[in-house]
Backbone as a printed PyTorch tensor [residue, N CA C, xyz], in Angstrom:
tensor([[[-64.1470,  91.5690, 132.2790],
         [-65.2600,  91.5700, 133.1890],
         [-66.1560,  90.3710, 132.9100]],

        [[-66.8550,  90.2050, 134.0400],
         [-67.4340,  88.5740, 133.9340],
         [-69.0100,  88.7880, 133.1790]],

        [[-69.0780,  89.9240, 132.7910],
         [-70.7130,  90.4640, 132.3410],
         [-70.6010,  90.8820, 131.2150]],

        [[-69.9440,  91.0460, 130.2180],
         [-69.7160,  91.3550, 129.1660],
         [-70.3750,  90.2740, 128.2120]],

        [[-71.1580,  89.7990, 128.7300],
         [-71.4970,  88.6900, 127.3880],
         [-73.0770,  88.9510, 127.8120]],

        [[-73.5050,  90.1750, 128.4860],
         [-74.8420,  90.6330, 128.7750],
         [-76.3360,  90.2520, 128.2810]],

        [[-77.1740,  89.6000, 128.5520],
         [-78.2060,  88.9060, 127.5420],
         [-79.4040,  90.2720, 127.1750]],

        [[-80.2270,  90.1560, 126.8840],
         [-81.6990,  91.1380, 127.3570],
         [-82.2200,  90.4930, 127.6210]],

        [[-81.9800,  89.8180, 128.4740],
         [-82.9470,  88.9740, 129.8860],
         [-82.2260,  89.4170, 130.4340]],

        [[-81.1610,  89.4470, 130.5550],
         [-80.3390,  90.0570, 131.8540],
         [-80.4800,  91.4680, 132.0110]],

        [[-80.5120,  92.2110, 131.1510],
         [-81.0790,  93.6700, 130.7440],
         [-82.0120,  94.0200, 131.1280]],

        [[-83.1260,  92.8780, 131.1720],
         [-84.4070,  92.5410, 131.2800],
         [-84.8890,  93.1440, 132.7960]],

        [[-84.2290,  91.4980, 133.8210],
         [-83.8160,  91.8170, 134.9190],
         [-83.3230,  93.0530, 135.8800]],

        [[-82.1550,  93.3200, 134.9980],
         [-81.3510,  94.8140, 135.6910],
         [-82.6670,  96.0150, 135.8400]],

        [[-83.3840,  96.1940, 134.4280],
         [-84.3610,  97.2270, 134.5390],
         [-85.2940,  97.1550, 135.4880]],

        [[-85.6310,  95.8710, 135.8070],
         [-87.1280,  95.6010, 136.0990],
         [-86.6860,  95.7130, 137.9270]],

        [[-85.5940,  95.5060, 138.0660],
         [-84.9020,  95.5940, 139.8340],
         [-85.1010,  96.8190, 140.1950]],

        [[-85.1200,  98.2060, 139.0710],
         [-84.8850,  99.8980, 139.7230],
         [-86.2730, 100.1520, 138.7650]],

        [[-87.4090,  99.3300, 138.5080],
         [-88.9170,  99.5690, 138.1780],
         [-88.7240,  99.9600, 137.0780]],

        [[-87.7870, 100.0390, 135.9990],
         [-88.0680,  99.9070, 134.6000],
         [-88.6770,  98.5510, 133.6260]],

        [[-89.6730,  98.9820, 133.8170],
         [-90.4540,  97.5820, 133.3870],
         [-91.5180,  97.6480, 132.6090]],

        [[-91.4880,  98.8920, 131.5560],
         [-91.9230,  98.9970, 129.9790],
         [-91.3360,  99.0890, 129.0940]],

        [[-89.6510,  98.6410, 129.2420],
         [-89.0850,  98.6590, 127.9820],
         [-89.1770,  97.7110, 127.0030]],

        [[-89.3280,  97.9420, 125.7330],
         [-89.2880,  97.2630, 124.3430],
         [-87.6670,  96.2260, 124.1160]],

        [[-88.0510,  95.2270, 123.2330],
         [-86.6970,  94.9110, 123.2960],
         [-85.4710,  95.8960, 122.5280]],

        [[-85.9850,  96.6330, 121.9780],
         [-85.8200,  97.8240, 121.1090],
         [-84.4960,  98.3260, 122.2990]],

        [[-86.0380,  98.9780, 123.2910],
         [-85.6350,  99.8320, 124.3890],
         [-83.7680,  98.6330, 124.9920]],

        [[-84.2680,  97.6080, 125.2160],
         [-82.9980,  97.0050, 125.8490],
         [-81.8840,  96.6050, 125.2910]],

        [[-81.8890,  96.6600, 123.7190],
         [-80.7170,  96.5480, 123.0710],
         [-80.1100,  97.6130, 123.2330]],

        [[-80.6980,  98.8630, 123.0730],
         [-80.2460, 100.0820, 123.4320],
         [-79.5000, 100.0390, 124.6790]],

        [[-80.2110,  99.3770, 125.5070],
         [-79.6070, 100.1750, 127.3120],
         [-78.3280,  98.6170, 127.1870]],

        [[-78.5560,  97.4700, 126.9400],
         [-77.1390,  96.6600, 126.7310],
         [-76.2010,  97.1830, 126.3270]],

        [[-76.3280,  97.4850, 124.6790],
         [-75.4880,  98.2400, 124.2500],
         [-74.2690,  99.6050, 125.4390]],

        [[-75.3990,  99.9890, 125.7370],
         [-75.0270, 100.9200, 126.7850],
         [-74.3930, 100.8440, 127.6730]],

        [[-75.0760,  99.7690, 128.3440],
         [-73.9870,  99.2730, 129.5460],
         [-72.5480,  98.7360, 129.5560]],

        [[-72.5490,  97.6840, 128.1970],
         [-71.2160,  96.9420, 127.5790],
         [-70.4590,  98.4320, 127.4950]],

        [[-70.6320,  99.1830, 127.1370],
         [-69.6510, 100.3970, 126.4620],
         [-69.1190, 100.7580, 127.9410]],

        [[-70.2950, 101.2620, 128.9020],
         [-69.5650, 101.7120, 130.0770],
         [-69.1990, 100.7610, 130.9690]],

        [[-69.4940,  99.4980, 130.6460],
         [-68.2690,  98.7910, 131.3300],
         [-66.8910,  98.6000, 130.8720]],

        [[-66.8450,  98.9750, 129.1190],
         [-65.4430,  98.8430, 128.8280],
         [-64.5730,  99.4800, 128.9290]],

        [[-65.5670, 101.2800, 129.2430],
         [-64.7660, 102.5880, 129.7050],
         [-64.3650, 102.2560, 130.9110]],

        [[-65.1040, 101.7170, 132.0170],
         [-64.5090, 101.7600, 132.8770],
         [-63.7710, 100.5980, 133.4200]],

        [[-63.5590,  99.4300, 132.5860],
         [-62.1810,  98.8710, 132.6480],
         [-61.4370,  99.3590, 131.9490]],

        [[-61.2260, 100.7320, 131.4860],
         [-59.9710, 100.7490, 130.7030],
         [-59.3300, 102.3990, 131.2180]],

        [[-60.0710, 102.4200, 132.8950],
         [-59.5920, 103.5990, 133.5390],
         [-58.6220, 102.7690, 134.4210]],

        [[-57.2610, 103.5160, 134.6700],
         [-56.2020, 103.1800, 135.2550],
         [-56.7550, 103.9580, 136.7950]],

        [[-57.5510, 102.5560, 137.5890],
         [-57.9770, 102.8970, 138.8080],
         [-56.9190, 102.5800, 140.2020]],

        [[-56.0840, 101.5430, 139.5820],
         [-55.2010, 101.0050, 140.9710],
         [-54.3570, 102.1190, 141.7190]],

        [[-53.8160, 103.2520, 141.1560],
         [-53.3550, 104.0470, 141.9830],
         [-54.3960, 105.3910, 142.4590]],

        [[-55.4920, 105.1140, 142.3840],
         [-56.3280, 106.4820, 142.4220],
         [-56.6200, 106.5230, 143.9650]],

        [[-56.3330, 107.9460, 144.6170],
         [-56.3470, 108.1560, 145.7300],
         [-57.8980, 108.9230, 145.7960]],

        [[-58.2030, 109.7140, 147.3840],
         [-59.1020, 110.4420, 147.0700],
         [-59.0950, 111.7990, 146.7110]],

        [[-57.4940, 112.2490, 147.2600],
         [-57.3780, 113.1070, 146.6430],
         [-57.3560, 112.9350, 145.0180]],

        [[-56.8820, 112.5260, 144.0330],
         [-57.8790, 112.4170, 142.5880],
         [-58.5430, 113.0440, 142.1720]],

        [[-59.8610, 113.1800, 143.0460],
         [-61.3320, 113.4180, 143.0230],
         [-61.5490, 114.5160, 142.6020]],

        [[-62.3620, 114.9410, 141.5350],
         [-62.5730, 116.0240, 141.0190],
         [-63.2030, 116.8360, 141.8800]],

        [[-62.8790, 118.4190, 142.2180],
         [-63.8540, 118.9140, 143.1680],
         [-64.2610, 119.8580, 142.8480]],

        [[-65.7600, 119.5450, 142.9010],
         [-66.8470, 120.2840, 141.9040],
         [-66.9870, 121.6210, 142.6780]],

        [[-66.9080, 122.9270, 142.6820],
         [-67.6100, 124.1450, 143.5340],
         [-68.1380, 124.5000, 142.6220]],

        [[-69.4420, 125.1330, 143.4000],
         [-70.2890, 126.1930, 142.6520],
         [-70.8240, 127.1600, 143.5820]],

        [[-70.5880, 128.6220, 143.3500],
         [-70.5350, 130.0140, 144.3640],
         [-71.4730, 130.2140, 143.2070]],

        [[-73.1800, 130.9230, 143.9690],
         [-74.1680, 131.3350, 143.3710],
         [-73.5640, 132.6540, 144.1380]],

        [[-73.0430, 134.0540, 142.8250],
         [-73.3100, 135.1200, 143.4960],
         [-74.4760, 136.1860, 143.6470]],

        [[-74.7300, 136.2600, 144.6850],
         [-76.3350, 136.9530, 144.5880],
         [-75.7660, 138.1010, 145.6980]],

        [[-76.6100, 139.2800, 145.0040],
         [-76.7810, 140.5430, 145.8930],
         [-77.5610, 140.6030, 147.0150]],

        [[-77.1760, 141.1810, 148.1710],
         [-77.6600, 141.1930, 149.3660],
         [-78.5460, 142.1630, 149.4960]],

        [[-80.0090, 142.3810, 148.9910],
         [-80.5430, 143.2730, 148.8980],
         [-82.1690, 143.6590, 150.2080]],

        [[-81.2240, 143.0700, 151.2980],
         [-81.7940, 143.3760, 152.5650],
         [-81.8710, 144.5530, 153.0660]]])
């Protein structure tokens, strides 16, 4: 991937685009760190044959009594 060499200015940037814009550099080594990892997970998912069937499909049935 062409971002893997991620700065915290670039970190910097990314936060400050979705209004995170009190983080410490503390705070952005952390969220780099972070990001490098899930970009390496997700180059290292075998995506070229994934259809939509794939797709995990989440249900959730709340059963509740009908006490009308």
């Amino acid at each position: 991937m062409a971002e893997d060499n991620l700065t915290l200015d670039e970190a910097r940037r990314m936060a400050a685009e979705v209004g995170m814009t009190r983080f410490t550099d503390e705070h952005l080594q952390q969220l780099t760190r972070a990001m490098k990892t899930a970009r390496a997970r997700r180059a290292a998912l075998p995506v070229a044959e994934i259809t939509p069937a794939d797709e995990p499909a989440h249900v959730f049935r709340v059963d509740v009594e009908d006490d009308r």
